[in-house]
C-alpha positions as CSV (number, residue, x, y, z in Angstrom):
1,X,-34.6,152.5,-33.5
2,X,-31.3,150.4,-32.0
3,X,-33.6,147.3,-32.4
4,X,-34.7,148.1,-36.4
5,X,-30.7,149.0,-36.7
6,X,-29.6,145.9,-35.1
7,X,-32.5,143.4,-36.7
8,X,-31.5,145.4,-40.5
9,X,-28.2,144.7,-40.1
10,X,-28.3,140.9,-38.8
11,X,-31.6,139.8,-41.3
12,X,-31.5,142.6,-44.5
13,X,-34.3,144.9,-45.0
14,X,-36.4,142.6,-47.1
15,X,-36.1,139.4,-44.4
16,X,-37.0,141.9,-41.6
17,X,-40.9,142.5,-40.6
18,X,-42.3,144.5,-38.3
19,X,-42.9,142.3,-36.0
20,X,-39.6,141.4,-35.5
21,X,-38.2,144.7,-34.9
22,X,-41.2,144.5,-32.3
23,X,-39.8,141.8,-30.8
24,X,-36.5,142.6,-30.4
25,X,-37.0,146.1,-29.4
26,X,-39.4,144.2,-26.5
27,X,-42.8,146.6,-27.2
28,X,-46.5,145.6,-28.6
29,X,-46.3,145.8,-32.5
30,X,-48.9,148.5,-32.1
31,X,-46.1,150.4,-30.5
32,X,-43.8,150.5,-33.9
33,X,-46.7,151.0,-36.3
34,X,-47.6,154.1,-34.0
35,X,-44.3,155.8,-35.0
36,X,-43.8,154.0,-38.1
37,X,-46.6,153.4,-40.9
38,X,-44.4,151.5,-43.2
39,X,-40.8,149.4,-42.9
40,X,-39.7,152.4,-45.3
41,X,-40.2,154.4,-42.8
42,X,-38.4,152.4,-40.7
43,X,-35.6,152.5,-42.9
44,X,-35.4,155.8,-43.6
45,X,-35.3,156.2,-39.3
46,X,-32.1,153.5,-39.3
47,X,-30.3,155.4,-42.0
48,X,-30.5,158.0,-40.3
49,X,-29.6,156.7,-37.4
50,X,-26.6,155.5,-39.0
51,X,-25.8,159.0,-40.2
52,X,-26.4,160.0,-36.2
53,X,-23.7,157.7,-35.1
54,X,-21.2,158.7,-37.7
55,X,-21.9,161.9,-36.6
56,X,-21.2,161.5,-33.0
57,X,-18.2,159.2,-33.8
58,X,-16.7,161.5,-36.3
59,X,-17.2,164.3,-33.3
60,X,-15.3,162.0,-31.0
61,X,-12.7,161.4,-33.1
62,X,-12.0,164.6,-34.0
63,X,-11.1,165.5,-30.0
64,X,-7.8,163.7,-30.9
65,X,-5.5,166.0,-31.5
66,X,-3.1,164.5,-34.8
67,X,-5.7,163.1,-37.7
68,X,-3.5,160.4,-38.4
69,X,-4.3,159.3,-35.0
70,X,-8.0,160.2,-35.6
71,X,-7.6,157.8,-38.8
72,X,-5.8,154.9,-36.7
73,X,-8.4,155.0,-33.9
74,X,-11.1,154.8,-36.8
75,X,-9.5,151.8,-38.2
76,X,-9.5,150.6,-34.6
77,X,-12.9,150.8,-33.8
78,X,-14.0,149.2,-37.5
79,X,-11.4,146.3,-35.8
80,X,-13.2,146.2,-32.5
81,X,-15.9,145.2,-34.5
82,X,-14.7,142.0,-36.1
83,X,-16.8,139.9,-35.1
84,X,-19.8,141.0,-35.6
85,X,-18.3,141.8,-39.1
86,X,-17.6,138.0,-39.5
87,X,-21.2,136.8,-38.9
88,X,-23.3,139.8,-40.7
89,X,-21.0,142.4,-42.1
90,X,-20.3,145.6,-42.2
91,X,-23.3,147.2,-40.6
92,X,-23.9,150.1,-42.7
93,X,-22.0,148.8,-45.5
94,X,-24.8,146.2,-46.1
95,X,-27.9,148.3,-45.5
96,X,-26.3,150.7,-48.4
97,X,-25.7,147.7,-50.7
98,X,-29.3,145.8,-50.1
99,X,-30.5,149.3,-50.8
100,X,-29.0,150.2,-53.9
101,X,-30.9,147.0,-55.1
102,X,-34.4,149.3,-55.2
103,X,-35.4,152.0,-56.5
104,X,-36.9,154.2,-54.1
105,X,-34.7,156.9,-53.0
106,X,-33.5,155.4,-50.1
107,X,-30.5,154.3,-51.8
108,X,-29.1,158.2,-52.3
109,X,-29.9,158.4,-48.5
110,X,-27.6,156.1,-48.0
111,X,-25.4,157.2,-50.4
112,X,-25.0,160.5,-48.0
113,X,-24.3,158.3,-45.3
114,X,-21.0,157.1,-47.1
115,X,-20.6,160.3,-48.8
116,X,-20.3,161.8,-45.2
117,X,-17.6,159.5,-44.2
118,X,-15.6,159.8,-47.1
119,X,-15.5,163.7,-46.5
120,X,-14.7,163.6,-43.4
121,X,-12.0,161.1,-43.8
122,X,-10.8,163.3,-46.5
123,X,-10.7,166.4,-44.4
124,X,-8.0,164.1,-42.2
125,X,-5.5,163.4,-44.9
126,X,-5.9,167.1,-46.0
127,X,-4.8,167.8,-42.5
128,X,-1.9,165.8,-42.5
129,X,-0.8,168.0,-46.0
130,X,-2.0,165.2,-48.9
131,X,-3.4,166.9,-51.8
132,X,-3.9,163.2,-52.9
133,X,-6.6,163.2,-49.9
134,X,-9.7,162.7,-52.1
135,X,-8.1,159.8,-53.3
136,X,-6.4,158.0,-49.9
137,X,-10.3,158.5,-48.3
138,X,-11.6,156.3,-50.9
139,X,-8.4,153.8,-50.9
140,X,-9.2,153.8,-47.1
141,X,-13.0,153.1,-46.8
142,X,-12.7,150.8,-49.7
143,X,-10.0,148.7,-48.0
144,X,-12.3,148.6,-45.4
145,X,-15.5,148.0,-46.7
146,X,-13.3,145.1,-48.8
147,X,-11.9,143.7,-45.3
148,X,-15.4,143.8,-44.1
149,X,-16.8,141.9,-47.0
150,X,-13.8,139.1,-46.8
151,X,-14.5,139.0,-43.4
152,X,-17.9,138.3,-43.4
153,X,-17.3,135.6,-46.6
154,X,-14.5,133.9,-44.8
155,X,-16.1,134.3,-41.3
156,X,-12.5,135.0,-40.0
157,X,-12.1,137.6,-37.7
158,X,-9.0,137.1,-37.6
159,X,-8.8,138.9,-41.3
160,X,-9.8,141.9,-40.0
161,X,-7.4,142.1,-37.5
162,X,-4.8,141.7,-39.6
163,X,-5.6,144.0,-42.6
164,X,-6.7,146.8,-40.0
165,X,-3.1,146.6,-39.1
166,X,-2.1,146.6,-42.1
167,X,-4.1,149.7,-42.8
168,X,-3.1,151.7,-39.4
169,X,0.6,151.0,-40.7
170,X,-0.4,152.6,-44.7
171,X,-2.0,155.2,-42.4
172,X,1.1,155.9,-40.6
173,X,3.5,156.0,-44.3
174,X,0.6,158.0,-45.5
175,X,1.2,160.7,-42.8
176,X,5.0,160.1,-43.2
177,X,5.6,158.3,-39.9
């Protein structure tokens, strides 16, 4: 599953065989097809593998005990990952966008996938007293799905650096800091 999450995110869904998920998970092809009929399947399996890892980041985050510090160390981690960003992306941000492109369902999976994130970045700025927190979630993961995209365009890293500190310091306004 890391391989098909890894090989999705570096090639797009519609680039990406089987085989190649085969190869860079290092099993027989025989081996994928056993647990996967189809590269929808597959999909499906990396979306919600994606939702998995929100999951266990959002759990991790929330150990932190002030949510504008769970909200810095968010934008901290989407900075650790500049580089990747600048050579494929954000890497759920482009499986949802490639899959909004069809018209099999798969794209309202995805759609929970961001929906999840937006709630639960909501839930912080309701903590921190912000009725407006509906509205700063979205200005948030938008900013960063924007950085990402700019990023990855660009191929500067060094982008993302700089408008996640930009962000961490709205964040820190925001909470009135």
């Amino acid at each position: 599953m890391r391989a098909a999450v890894r090989i999705f995110h570096e090639q797009g869904v519609e680039k990406t065989t089987l085989g190649d998920i085969a190869r860079a998970a290092e099993v027989p092809l025989g081996n994928v097809y056993y647990y996967f009929k189809t590269k929808d399947q597959l999909v499906e399996a990396a979306v919600a593998a994606h939702c998995a890892q929100l999951d266990t980041l959002t759990a991790q985050l929330d150990t932190l005990p002030d949510p504008a510090e769970r909200l810095r160390t968010l934008v901290a981690g989407w900075v650790d990952q500049r580089e990747t960003a600048a050579r494929f992306g954000c890497p759920f941000g482009t499986l949802a966008s490639e899959l909004d492109k069809r018209d099999d369902g798969l794209d309202r999976a995805a759609a929970q996938v961001m929906r999840a994130l937006l709630d639960w970045v909501e839930s912080q700025f309701a903590q921190l007293g912000r009725a407006d927190a509906a509205a700063l979630a979205v200005e948030l993961v938008a900013a960063y799905q924007g950085m990402s995209v700019l990023t990855n365009t660009l191929r500067d890293p060094g982008l993302m650096a700089a408008q996640g500190e930009r962000l961490r310091s709205w964040i820190d306004g925001v909470a009135g800091r």
